[in-house]
ChimeraX commands (.cxc) that place a marker at each C-alpha (Angstrom):
marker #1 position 6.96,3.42,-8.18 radius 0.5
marker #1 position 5.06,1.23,-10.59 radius 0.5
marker #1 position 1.48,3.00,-10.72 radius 0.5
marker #1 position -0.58,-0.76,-9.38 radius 0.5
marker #1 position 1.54,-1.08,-6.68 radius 0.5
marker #1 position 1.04,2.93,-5.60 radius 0.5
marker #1 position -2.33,2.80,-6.29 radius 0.5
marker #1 position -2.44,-0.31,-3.51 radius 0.5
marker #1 position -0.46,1.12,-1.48 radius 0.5
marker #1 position -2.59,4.46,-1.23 radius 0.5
marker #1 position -5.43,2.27,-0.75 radius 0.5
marker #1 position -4.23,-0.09,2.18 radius 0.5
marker #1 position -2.92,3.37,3.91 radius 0.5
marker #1 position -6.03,5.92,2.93 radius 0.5
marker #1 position -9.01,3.43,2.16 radius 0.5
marker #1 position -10.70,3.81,4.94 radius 0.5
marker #1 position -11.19,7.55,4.26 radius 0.5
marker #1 position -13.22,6.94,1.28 radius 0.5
marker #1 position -16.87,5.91,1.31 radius 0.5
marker #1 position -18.13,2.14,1.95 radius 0.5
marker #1 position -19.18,2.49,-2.19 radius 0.5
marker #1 position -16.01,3.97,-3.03 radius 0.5
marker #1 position -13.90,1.51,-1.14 radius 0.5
marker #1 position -15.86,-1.65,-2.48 radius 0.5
marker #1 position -15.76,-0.05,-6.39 radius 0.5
marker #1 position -12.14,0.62,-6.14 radius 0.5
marker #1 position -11.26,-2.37,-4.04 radius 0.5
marker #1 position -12.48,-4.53,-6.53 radius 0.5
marker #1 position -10.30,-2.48,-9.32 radius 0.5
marker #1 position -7.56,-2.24,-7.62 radius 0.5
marker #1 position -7.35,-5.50,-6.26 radius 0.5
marker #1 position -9.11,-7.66,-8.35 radius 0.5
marker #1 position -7.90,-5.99,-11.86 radius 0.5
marker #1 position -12.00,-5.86,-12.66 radius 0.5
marker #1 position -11.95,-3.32,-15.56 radius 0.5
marker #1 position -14.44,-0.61,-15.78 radius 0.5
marker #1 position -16.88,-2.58,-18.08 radius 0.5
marker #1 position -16.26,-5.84,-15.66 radius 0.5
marker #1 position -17.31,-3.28,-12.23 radius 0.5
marker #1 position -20.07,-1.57,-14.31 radius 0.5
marker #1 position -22.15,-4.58,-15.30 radius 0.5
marker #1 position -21.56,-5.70,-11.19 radius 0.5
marker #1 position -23.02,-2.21,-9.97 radius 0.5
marker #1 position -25.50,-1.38,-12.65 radius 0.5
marker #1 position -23.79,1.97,-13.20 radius 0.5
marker #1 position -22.51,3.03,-16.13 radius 0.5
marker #1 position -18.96,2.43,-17.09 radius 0.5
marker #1 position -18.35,6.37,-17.21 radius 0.5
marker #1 position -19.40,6.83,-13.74 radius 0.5
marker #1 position -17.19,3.90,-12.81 radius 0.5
marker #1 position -14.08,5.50,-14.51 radius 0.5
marker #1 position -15.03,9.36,-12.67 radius 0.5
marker #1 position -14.95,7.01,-9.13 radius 0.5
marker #1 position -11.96,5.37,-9.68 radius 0.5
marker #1 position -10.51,8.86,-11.13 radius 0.5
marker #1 position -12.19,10.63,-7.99 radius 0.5
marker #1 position -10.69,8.22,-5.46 radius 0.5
marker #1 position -7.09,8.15,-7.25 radius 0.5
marker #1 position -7.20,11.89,-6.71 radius 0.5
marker #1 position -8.08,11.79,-3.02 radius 0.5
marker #1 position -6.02,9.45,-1.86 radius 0.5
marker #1 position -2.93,11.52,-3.58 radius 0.5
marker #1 position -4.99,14.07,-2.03 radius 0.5
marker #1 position -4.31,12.45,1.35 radius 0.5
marker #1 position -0.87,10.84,0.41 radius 0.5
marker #1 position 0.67,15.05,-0.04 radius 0.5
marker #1 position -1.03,16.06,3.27 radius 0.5
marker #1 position 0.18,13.12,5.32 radius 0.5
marker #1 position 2.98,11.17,3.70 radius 0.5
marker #1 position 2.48,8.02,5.14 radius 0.5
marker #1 position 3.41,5.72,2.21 radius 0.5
marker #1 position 6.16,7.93,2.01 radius 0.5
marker #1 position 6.93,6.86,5.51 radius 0.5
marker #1 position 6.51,3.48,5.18 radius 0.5
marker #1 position 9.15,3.22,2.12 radius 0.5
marker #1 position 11.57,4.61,4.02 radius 0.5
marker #1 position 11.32,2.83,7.09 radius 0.5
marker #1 position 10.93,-0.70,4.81 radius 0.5
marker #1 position 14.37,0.38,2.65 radius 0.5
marker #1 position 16.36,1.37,6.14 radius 0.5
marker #1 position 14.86,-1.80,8.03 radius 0.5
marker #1 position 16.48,-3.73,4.72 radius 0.5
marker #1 position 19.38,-1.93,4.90 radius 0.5
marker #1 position 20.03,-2.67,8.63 radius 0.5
marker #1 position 19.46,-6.44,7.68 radius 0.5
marker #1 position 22.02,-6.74,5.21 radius 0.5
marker #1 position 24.22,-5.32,8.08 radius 0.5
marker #1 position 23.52,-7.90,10.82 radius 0.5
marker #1 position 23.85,-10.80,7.84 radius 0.5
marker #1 position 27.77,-9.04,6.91 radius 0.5
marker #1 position 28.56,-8.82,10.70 radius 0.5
marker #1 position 30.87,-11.47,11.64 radius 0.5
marker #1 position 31.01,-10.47,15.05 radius 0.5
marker #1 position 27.57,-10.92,16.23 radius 0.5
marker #1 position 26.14,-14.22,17.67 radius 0.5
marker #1 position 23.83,-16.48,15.26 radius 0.5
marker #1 position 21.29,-15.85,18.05 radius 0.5
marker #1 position 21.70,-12.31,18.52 radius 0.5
marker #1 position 21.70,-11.90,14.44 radius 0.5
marker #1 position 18.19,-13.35,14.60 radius 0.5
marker #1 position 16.70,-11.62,17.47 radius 0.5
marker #1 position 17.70,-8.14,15.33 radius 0.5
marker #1 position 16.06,-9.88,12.52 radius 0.5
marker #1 position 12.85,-10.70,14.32 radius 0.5
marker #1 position 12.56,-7.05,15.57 radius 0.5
marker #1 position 13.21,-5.48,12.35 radius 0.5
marker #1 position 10.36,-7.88,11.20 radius 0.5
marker #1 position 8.27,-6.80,13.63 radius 0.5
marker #1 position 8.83,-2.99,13.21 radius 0.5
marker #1 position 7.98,-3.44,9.18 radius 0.5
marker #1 position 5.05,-5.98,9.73 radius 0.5
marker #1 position 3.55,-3.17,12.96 radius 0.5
marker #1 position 3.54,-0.75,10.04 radius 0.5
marker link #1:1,2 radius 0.2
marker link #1:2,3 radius 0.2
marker link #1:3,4 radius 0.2
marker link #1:4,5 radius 0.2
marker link #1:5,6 radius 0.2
marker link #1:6,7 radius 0.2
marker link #1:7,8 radius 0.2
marker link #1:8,9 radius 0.2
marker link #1:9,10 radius 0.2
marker link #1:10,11 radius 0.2
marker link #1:11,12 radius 0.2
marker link #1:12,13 radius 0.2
marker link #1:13,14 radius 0.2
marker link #1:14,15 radius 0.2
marker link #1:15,16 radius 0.2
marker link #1:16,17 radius 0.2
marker link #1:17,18 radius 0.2
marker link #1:18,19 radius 0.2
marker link #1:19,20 radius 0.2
marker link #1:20,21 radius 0.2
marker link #1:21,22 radius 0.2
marker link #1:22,23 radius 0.2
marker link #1:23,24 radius 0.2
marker link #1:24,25 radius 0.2
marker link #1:25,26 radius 0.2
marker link #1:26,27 radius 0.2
marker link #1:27,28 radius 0.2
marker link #1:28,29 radius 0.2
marker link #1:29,30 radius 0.2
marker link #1:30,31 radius 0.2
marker link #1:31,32 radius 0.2
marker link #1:32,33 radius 0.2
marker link #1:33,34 radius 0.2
marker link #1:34,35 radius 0.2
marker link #1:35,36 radius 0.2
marker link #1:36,37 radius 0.2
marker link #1:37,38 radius 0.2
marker link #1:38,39 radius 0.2
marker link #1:39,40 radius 0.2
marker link #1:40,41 radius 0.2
marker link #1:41,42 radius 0.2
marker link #1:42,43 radius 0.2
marker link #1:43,44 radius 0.2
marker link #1:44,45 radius 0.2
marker link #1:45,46 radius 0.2
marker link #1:46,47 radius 0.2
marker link #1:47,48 radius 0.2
marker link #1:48,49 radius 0.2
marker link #1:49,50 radius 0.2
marker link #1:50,51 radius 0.2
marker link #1:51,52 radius 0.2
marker link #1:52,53 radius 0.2
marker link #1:53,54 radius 0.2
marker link #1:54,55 radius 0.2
marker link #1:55,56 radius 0.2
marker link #1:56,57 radius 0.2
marker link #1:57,58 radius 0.2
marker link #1:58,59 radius 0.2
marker link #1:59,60 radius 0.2
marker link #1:60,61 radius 0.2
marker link #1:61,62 radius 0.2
marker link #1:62,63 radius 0.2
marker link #1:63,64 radius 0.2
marker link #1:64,65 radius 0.2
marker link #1:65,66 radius 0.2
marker link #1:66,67 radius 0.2
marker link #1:67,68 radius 0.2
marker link #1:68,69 radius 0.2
marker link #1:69,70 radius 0.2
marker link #1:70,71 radius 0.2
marker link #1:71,72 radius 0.2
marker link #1:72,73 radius 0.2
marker link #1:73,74 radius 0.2
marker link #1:74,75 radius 0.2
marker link #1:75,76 radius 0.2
marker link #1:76,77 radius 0.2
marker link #1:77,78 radius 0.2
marker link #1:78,79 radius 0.2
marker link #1:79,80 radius 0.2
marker link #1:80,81 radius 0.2
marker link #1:81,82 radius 0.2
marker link #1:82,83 radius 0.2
marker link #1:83,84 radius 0.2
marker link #1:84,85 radius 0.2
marker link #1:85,86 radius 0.2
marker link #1:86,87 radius 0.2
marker link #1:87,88 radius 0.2
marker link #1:88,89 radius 0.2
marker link #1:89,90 radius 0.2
marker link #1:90,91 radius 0.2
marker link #1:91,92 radius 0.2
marker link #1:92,93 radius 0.2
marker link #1:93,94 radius 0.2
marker link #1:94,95 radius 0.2
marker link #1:95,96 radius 0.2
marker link #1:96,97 radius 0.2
marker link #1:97,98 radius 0.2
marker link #1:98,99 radius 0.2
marker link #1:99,100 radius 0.2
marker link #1:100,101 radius 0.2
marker link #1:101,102 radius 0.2
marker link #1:102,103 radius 0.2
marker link #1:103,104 radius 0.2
marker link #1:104,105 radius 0.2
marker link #1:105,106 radius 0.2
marker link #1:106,107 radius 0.2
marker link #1:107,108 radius 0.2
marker link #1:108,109 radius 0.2
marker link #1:109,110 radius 0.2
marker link #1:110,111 radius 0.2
marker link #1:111,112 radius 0.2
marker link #1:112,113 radius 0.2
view
């Protein structure tokens, strides 16, 4: 998995573990592609202890990723909810309305994630 993308994904999943100063640091890395020097003149901290957060909080949300495996989850439910799509679109036996109400719920089950 391409490492931004992980690194959001951890994030969206485990963010709320870290502190309110981690969260806002690495947020604003993360999703904002601020670099170090960008985050460190925004804080007043040095770009060092910018780089040990982000390094910290990359490591705990792995950290939390290994223990709990809920990205892990996720990926596999999205790829098998894609999967079942492409079967209701190659059924030619089901109803254009009963195709969509499978859609919908698949929708549903990957968006309630």
């Amino acid at each position: 998995m391409d490492n931004i993308i992980e690194r959001g994904l951890l994030f969206d999943f485990y963010g709320e573990l870290l502190t309110p100063h981690q969260q806002k640091i690495y947020g604003e890395i993360i999703y904002n592609d601020l670099s170090l020097s960008e985050m460190s003149e925004q804080e007043g901290i040095s770009r060092q202890g910018i780089h040990d957060l982000v390094k910290r909080c990359d490591r705990q949300l792995q950290e939390y990723e290994s223990r709990l495996g809920l990205v892990q989850r996720f990926q596999k439910i999205k790829v098998e909810a894609d999967r079942m799509s492409k079967i209701i679109d190659s059924d030619s036996f089901a109803s254009p309305e009963l195709k969509e109400k499978l859609r919908a719920s698949l929708k549903s089950i990957v968006e309630d994630l």
